[in-house]
RODO-2510 file (C-alpha; in nm, 4 decimals, decimal comma):
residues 520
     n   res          X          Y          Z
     1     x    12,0506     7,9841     8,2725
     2     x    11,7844     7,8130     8,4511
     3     x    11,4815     7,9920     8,5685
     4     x    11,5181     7,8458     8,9024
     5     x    11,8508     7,9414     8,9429
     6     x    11,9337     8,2648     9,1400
     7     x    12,1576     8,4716     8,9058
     8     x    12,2953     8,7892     9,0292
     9     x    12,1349     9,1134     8,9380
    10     x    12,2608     9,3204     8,6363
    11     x    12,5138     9,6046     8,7725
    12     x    12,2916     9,8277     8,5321
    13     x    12,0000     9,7901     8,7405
    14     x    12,1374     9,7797     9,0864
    15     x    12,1052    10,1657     9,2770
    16     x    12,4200    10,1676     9,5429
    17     x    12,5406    10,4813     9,7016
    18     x    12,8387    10,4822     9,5259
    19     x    12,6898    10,5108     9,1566
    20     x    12,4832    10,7560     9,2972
    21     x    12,7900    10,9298     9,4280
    22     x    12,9381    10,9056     9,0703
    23     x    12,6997    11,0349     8,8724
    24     x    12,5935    11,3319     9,0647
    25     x    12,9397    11,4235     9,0658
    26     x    12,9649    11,3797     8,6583
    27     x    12,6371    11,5946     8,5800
    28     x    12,7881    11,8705     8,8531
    29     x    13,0641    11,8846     8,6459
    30     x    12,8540    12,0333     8,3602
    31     x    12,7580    11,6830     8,1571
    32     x    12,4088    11,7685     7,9865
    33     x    12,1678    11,5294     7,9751
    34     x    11,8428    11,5057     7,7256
    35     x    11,5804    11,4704     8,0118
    36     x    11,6040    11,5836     8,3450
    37     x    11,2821    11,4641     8,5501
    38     x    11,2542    11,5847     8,8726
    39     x    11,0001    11,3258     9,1747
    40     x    11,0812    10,9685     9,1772
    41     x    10,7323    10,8446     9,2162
    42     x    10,5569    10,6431     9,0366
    43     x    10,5419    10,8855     8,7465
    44     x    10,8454    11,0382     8,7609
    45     x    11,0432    10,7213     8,7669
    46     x    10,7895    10,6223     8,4514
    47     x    10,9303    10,9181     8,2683
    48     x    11,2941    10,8381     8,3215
    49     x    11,2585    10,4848     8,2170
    50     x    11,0199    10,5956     7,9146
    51     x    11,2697    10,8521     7,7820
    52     x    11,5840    10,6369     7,8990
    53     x    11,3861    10,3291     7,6869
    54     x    11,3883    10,5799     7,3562
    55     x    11,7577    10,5995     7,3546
    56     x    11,7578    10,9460     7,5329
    57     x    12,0484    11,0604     7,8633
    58     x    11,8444    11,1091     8,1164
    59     x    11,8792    11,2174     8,4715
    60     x    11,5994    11,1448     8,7554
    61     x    11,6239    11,3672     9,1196
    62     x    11,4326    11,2778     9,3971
    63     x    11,4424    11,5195     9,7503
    64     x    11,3826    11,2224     9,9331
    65     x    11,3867    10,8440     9,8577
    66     x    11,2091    10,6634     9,5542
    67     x    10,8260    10,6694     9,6530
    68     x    10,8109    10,8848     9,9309
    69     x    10,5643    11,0817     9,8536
    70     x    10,2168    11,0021     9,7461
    71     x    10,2925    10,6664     9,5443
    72     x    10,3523    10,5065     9,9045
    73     x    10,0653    10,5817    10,0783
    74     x     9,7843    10,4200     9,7914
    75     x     9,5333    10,1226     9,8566
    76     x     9,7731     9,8824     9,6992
    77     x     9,5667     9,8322     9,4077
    78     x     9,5533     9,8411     9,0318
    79     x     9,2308     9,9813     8,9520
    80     x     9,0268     9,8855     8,6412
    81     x     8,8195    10,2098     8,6282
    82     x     8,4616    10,0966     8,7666
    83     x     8,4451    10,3870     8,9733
    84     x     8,5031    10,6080     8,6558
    85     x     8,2993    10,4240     8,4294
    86     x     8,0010    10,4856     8,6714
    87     x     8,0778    10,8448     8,6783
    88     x     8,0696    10,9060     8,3288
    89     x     8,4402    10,8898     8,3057
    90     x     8,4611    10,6786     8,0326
    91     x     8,7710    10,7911     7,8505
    92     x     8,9946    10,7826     8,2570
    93     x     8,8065    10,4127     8,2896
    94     x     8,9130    10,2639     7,9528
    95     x     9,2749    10,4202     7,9834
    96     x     9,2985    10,2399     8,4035
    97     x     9,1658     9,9548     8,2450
    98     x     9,4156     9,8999     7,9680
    99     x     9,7254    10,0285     8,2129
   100     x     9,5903     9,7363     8,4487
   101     x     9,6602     9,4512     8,1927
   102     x     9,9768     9,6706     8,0777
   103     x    10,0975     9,5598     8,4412
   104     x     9,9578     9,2273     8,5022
   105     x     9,9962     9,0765     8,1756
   106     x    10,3137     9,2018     8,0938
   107     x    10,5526     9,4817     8,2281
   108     x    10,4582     9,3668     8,6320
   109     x    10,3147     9,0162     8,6397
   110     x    10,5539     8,9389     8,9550
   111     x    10,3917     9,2648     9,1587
   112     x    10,0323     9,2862     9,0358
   113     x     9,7968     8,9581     9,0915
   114     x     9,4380     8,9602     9,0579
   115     x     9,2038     8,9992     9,3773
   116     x     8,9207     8,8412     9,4913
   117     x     8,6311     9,1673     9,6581
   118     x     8,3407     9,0797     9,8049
   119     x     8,0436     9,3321     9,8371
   120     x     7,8208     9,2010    10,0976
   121     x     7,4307     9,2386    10,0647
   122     x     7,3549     9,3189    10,4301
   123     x     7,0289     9,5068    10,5383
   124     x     7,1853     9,8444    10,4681
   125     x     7,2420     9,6993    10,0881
   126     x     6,8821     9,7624     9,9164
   127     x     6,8189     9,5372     9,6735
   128     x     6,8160     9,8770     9,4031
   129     x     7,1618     9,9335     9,5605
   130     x     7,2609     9,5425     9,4601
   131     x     7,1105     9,5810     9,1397
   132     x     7,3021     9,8774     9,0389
   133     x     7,6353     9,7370     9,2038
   134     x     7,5790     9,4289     8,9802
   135     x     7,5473     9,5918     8,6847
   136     x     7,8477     9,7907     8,7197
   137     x     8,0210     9,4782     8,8286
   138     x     7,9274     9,3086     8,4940
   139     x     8,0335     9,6356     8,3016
   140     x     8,3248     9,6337     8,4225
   141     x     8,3929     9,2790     8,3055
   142     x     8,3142     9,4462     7,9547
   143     x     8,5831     9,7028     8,0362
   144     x     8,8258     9,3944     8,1410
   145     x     8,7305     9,2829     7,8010
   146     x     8,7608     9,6084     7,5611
   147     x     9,0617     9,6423     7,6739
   148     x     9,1643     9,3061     7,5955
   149     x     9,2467     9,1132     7,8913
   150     x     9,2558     8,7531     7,9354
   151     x     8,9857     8,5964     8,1399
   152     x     9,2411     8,3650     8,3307
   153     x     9,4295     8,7195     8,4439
   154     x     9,0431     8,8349     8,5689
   155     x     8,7574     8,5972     8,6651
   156     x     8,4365     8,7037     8,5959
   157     x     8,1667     8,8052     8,8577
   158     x     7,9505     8,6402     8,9990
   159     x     7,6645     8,6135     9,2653
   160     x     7,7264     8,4799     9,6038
   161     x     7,5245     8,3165     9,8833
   162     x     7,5166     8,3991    10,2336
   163     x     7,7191     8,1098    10,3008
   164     x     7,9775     8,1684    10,0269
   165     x     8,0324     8,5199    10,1197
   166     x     8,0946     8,3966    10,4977
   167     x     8,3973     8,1879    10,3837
   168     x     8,5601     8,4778    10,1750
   169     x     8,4674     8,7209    10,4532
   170     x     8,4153     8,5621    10,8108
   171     x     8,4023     8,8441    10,9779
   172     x     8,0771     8,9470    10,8288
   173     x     7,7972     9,0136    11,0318
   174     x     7,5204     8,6938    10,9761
   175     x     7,2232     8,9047    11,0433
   176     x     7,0053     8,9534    10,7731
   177     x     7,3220     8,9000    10,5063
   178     x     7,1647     8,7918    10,1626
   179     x     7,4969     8,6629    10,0140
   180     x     7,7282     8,8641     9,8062
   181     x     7,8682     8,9906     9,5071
   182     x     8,1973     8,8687     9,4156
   183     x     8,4523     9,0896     9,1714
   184     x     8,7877     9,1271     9,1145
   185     x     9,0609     9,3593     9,0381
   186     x     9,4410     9,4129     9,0494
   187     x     9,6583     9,4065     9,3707
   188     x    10,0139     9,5265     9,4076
   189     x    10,2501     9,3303     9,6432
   190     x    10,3594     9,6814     9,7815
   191     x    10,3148    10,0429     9,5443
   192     x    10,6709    10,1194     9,6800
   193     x    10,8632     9,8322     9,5381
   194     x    10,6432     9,9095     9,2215
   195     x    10,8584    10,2107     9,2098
   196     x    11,1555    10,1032     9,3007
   197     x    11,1518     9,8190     9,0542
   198     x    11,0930    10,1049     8,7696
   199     x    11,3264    10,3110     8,8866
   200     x    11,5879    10,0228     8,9251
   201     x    11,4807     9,9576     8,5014
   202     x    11,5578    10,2860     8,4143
   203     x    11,8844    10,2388     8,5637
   204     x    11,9363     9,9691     8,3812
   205     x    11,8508    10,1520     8,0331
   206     x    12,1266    10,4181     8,1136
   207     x    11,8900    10,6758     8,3094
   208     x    12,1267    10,8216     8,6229
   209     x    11,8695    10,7408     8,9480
   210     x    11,9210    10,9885     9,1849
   211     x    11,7624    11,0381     9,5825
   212     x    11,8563    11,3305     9,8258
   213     x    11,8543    11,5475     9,5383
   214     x    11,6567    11,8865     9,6155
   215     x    11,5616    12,0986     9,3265
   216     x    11,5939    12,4278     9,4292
   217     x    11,4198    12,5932     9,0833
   218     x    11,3636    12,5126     8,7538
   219     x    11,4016    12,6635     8,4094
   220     x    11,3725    12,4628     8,0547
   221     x    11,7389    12,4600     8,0556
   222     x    11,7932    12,2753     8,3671
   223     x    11,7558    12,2943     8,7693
   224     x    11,9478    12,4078     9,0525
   225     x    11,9799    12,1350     9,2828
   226     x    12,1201    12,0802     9,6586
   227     x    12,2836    11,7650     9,7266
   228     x    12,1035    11,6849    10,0602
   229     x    12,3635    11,4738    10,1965
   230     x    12,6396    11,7239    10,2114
   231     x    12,4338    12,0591    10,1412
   232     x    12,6465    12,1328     9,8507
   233     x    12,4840    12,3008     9,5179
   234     x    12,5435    12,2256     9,1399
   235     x    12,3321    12,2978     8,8393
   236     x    12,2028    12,0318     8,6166
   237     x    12,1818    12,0862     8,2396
   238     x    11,9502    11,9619     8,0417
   239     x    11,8023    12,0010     7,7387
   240     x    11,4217    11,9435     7,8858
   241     x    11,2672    11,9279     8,2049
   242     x    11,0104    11,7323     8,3568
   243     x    10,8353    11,8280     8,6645
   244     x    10,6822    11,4915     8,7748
   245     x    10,6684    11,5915     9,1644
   246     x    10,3224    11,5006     9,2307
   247     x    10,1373    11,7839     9,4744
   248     x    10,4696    11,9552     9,5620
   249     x    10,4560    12,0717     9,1676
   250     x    10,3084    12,3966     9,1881
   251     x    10,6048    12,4961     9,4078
   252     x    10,8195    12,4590     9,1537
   253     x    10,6353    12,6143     8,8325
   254     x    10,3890    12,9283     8,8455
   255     x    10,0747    12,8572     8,6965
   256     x    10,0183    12,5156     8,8202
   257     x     9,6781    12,4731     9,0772
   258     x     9,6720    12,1881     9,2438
   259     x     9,3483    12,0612     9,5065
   260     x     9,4833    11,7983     9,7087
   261     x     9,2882    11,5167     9,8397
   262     x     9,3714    11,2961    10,1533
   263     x     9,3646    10,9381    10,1296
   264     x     9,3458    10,7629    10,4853
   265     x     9,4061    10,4192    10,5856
   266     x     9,4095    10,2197    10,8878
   267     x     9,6621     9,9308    10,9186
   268     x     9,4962     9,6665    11,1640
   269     x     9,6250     9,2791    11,2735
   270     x     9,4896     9,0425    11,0323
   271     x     9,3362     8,7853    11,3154
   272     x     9,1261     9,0790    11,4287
   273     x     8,9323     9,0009    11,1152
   274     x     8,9186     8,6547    11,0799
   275     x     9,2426     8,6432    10,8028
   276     x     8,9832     8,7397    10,5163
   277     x     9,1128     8,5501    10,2289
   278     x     8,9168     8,8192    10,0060
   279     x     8,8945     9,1989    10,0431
   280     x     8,5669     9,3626    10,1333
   281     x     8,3488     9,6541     9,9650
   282     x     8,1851     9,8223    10,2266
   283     x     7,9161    10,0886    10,1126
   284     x     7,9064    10,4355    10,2625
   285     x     7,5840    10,5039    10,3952
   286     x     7,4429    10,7810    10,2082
   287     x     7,6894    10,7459     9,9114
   288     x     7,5977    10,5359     9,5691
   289     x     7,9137    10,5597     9,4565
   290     x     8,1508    10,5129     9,7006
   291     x     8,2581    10,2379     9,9185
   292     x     8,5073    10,1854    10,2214
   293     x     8,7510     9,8805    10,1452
   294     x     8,9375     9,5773    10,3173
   295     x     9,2400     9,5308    10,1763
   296     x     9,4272     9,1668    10,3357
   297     x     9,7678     9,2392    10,2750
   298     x     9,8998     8,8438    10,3521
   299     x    10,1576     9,0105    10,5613
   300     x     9,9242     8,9538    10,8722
   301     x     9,8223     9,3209    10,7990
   302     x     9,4574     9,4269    10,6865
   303     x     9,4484     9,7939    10,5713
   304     x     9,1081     9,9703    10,5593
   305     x     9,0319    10,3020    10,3446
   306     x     8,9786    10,5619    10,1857
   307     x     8,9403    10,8557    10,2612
   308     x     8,8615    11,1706    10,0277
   309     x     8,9096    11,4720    10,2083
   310     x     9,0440    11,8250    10,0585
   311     x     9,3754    11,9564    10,2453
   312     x     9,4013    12,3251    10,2233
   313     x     9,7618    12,4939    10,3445
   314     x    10,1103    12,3894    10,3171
   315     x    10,1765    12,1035    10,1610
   316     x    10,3833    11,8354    10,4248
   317     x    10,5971    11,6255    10,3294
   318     x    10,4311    11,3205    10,5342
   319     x    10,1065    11,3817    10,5886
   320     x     9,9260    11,3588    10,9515
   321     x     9,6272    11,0969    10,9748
   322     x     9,3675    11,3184    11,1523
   323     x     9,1056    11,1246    11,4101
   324     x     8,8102    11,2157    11,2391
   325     x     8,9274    11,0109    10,9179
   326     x     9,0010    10,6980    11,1696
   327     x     8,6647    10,7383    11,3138
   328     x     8,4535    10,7380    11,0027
   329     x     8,6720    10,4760    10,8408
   330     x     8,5891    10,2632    11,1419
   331     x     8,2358    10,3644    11,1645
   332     x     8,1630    10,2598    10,8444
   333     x     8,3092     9,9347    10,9337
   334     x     8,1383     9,8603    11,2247
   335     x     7,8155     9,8746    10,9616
   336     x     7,9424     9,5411    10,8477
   337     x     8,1479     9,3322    11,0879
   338     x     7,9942     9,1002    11,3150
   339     x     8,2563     9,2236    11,5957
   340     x     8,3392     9,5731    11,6341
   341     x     8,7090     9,7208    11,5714
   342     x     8,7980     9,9676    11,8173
   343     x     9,0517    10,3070    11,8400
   344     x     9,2812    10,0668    12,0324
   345     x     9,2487     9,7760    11,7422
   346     x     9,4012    10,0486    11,5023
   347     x     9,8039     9,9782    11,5090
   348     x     9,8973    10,1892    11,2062
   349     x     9,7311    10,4334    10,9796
   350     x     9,8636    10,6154    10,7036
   351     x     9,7519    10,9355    10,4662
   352     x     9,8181    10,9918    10,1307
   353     x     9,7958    11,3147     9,9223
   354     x     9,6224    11,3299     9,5563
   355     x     9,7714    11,5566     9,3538
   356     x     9,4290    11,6564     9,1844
   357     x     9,4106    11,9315     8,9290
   358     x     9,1620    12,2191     9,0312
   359     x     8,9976    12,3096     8,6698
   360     x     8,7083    12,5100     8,9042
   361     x     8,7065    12,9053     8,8663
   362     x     8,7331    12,9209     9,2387
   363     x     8,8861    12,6113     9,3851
   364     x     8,4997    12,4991     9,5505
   365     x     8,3470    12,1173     9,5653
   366     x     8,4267    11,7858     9,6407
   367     x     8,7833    11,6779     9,5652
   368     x     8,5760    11,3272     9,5580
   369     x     8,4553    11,4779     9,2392
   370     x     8,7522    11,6228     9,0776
   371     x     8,8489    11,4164     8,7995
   372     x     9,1452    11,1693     8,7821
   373     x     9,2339    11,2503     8,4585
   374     x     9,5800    11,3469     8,4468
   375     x     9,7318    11,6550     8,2592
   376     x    10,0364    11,7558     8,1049
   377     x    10,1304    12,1424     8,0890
   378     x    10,4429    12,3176     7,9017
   379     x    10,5168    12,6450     8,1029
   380     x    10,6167    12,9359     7,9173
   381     x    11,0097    12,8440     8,0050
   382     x    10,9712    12,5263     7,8468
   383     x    10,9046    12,3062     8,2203
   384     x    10,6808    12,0471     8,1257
   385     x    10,4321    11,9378     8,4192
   386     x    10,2697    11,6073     8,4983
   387     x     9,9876    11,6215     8,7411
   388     x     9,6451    11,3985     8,8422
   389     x     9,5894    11,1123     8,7605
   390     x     9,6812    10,8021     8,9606
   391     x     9,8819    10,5219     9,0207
   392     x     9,7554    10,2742     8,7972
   393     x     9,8062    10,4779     8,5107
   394     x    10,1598    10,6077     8,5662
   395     x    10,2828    10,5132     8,2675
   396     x    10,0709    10,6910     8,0086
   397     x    10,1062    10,9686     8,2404
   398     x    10,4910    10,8945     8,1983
   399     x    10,4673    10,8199     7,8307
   400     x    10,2365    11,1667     7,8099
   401     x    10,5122    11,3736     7,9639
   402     x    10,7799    11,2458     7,7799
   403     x    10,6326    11,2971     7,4447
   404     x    10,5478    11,6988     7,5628
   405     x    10,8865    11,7362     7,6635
   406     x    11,0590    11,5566     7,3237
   407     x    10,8464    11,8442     7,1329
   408     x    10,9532    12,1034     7,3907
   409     x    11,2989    12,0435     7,3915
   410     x    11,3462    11,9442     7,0126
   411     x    11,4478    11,5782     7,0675
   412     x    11,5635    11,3027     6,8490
   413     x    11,3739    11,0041     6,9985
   414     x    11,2180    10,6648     6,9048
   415     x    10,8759    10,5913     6,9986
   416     x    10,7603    10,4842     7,3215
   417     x    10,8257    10,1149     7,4401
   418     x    10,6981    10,1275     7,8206
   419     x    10,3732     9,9191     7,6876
   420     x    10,5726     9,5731     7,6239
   421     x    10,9169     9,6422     7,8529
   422     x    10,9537     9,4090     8,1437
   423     x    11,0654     9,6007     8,4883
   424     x    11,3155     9,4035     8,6909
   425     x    11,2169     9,0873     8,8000
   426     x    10,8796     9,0368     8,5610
   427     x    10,8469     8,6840     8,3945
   428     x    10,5931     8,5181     8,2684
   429     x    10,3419     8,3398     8,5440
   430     x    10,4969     7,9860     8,4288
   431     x    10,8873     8,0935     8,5134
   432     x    10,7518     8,2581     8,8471
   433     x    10,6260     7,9515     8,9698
   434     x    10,8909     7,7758     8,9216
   435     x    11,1642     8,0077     9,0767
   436     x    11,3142     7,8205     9,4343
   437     x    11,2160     8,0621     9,6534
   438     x    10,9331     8,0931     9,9241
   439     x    10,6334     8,2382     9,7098
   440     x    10,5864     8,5618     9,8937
   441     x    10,9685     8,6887     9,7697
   442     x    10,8598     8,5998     9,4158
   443     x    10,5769     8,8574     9,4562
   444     x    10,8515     9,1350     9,5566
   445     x    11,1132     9,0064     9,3988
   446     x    10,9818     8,8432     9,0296
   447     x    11,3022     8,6169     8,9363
   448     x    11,5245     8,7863     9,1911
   449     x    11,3937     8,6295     9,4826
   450     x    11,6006     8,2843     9,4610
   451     x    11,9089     8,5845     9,4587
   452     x    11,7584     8,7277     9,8109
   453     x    11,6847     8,4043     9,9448
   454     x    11,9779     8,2687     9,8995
   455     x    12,1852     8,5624    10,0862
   456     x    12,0222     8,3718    10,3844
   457     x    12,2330     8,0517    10,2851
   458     x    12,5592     8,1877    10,3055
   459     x    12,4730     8,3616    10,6310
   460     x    12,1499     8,2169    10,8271
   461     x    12,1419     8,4931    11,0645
   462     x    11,9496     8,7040    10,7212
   463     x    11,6803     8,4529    10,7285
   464     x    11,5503     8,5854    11,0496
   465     x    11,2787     8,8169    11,0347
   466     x    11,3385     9,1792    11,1369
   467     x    11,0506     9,2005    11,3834
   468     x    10,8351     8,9091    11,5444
   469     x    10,5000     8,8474    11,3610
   470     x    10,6399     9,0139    11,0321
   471     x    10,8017     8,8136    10,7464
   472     x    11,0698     9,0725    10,6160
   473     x    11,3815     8,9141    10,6714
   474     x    11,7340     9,0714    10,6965
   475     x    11,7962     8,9238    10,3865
   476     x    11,5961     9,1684    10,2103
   477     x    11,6850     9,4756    10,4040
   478     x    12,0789     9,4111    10,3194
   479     x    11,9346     9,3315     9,9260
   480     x    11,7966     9,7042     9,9116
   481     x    12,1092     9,8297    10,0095
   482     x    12,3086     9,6523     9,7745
   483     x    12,0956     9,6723     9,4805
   484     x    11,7857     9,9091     9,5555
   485     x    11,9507    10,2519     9,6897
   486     x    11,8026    10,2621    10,0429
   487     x    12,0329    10,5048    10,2502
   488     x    11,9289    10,4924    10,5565
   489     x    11,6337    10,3187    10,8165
   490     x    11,3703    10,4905    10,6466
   491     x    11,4405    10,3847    10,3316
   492     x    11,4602    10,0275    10,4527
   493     x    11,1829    10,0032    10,7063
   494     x    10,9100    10,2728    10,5187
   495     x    10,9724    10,2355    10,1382
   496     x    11,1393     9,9002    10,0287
   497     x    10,9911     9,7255    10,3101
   498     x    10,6195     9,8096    10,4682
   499     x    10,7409     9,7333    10,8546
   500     x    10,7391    10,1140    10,9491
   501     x    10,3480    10,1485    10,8930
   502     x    10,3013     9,9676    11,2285
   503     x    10,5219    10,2335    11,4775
   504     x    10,5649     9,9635    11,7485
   505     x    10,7118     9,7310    11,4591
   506     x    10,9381     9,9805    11,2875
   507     x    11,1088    10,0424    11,6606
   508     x    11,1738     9,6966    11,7150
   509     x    11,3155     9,6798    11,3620
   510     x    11,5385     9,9518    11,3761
   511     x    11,8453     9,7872    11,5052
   512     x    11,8257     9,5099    11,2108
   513     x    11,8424     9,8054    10,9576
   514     x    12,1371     9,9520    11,1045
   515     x    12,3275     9,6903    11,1135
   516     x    12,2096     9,6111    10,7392
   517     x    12,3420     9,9767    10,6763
   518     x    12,6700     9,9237    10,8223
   519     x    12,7223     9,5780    10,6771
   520     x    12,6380     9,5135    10,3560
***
């Protein structure tokens, strides 16, 4: 078949409510599966397709919705390490650097593009400060390299002038600017549809994908589970367990200490900042190490973060974006821009939770300088555990977990095959540009977006945009409920779209993903 044909998805892959339905009823009538992984984030839905990939029955249980905890709520980026490399981190920087060309050279080429950052050399910058930045700007190029990425998938670095770094950032501040430094990294086209796009591959391998799905407790035998659509209780057998549910684990298994960290961002109108073509590194005064970032999102949408702040208490399920993180986020902003942002510029923000691993003997310092480095524990019933870490590097987490819980439940499996397995809608960069379909479904959609776009040709009404100023059409809300197991508004308008991170947006769309609900 052509490439620029639109071909309908494989059954295998698509999530509906009715095979969901199906095979929740099968495994409550006692069917035992292999692998039972419990959190449908990033990870978890790593570890189903992993173990569903080595030939293994596996079942995946989510509370809530694919990615609704903390693998929604990340800066949208594929990280090659820097930041650990500076710390000393070398093994966690080598590992994100290797899962980043994993992605963009070859299981997520469609989702993860390279992105232009620009560090601007502005009074506050000393020229030690530029020095250093520079130097871990060029070893990071040596990380891009050990870890054998292509040069066209990453430019180089390079050096800047004033009026250089202007045109990739015009809302700079003029004043004493010295030019830039120019980097790169990876983007994502949305963490969410990340997820859902592994998820929707593990379907496809055989793994049953399943949201609403409460664990109630665990054991190495299985889980009691509530069906959170009709309240009704079943136990799943399996013959291993993993507990891949991010910083809600400890609640689950004894032993397990978690610290988590908030990440904040603010969501702000693209025009308010000139429509940066390039994102921004913005150093926090008083910090070597740390820097405040512009992420354009080429949704009209320019998010600003992070945060790194330790939450102590309950853990909620979405988390509250406290007014002290907005304010420093914009102060620290306001140390670059030529025109302030104000509160009232702010029309979304959103708060993640890190599900850090507290190794301290009495759970004191900086979450900023807990490591990422994720871990994988066996509990005495057999539960194995996958915790820290971060999104970029999902799938050796994934891979990690699997292999503990192949050992712990005396499996039969192959080796893993996550490293070279294309998720739904990857193709090489060559067949992507050459799919008929407007470029910005491509990067959601890989070779299924000639399939959305042309839902809008057999009824024109699902080419219109849910919301004014926003490009999501109705087209692609009635797509992820035919193929990508969204249930209800939130689904649609928070995870497999990003319209609900601007409140005044998500009410206007609301009616558009009702009716998708009730029609498709």
């Amino acid at each position: 078949m052509s490439p620029t044909s639109s071909p309908a998805p494989s059954p295998a892959s698509s999530l509906t409510a009715a095979r969901r339905a199906r095979e929740l009823t099968g495994l409550a009538a006692g069917e035992q599966v292999d692998v039972l992984v419990v959190g449908l984030g990033a990870t978890g839905a790593g570890a189903a397709l992993d173990a569903a990939s080595r030939g293994l029955s596996v079942a995946a249980i989510d509370a809530h919705d694919l990615a609704f905890g903390t693998s929604r709520w990340s800066s949208k980026l594929i990280h090659g390490g820097l930041r650990y490399l500076a710390s000393g981190q070398l093994d966690v920087a080598y590992e994100s650097a290797v899962e980043r060309g994993v992605l963009m050279e070859r299981t997520a080429p469609h989702l993860v593009r390279a992105q232009p950052f620009v560090l601007p050399l502005t009074p506050l910058v000393s020229r030690g400060q530029a020095a250093l930045a520079w130097s871990g700007f060029r070893a990071g190029d040596a990380l891009r390299l050990s870890a054998r990425t292509a040069r066209a998938t990453l430019p180089a670095p390079r050096r800047l002038s004033a009026v250089e770094t202007r045109h990739l950032a015009p809302s700079l501040r003029t004043a004493g600017l010295r030019g830039g430094l120019l980097s790169w990294d990876g983007q994502l086209a949305d963490d969410a549809r990340l997820v859902t796009a592994i998820a929707r591959t593990a379907a496809a391998h055989g793994a049953r994908v399943l949201t609403r799905v409460r664990a109630l407790s665990l054991s190495g035998s299985g889980a009691l589970v509530r069906d959170e659509l009709t309240g009704e209780e079943h136990t799943i057998r399996a013959r291993a367990v993993v507990n891949a549910s991010g910083v809600w684990a400890g609640g689950l298994v004894d032993g397990v200490r978690l610290r988590p960290s908030r990440g904040t961002h603010l969501v702000l109108r693209c025009e308010g900042l000139g429509g940066p073509p390039a994102g921004l590194h913005i150093p926090v005064p008083g910090e070597s190490n740390r820097f405040v970032l512009v992420l354009p999102q080429g949704d009209g949408r320019v998010y600003v973060g992070l945060t790194d702040e330790p939450v102590d208490g309950a853990v909620p399920d979405v988390p509250e974006v406290p007014e002290t993180d907005i304010g420093f986020l914009l102060d620290v902003l306001g140390t670059a821009l030529d025109v302030p942002v104000h509160r009232d510029d702010v029309v979304g923000a959103f708060a993640g939770l890190r599900p850090l691993l507290d190794t301290s003997a009495d759970g004191s310092g900086r979450t900023a300088d807990i490591s990422r480095k994720h871990a994988v524990l066996t509990s005495a019933e057999g539960v194995v555990t996958v915790v820290g870490g971060k999104l970029t590097t999902y799938r050796r987490m994934a891979q990690d977990a699997v292999d503990a819980a192949v050992t712990a439940g005396g499996l039969g499996a192959g080796p893993c095959r996550t490293t070279s397995l294309p998720l739904v809608g990857a193709a090489a960069p060559h067949v992507l540009t050459g799919l008929r379909a407007p470029r910005r479904l491509v990067q959601r959609y890989g070779t299924e977006a000639p399939a959305v776009h042309a839902l809008g040709a057999k009824d024109p009404a699902l080419r219109e945009p849910v919301v004014a100023g926003h490009p999501v059409t109705r087209a692609e809300l009635v797509w992820a409920v035919r193929h990508e197991g969204a249930l209800d508004a939130g689904d649609l308008l928070d995870r497999r779209t990003r319209v609900g991170l601007v409140p005044a947006d998500r009410e206007a769309a609301l009616k558009a993903a009702e009716e998708a609900l009730s029609g498709a």
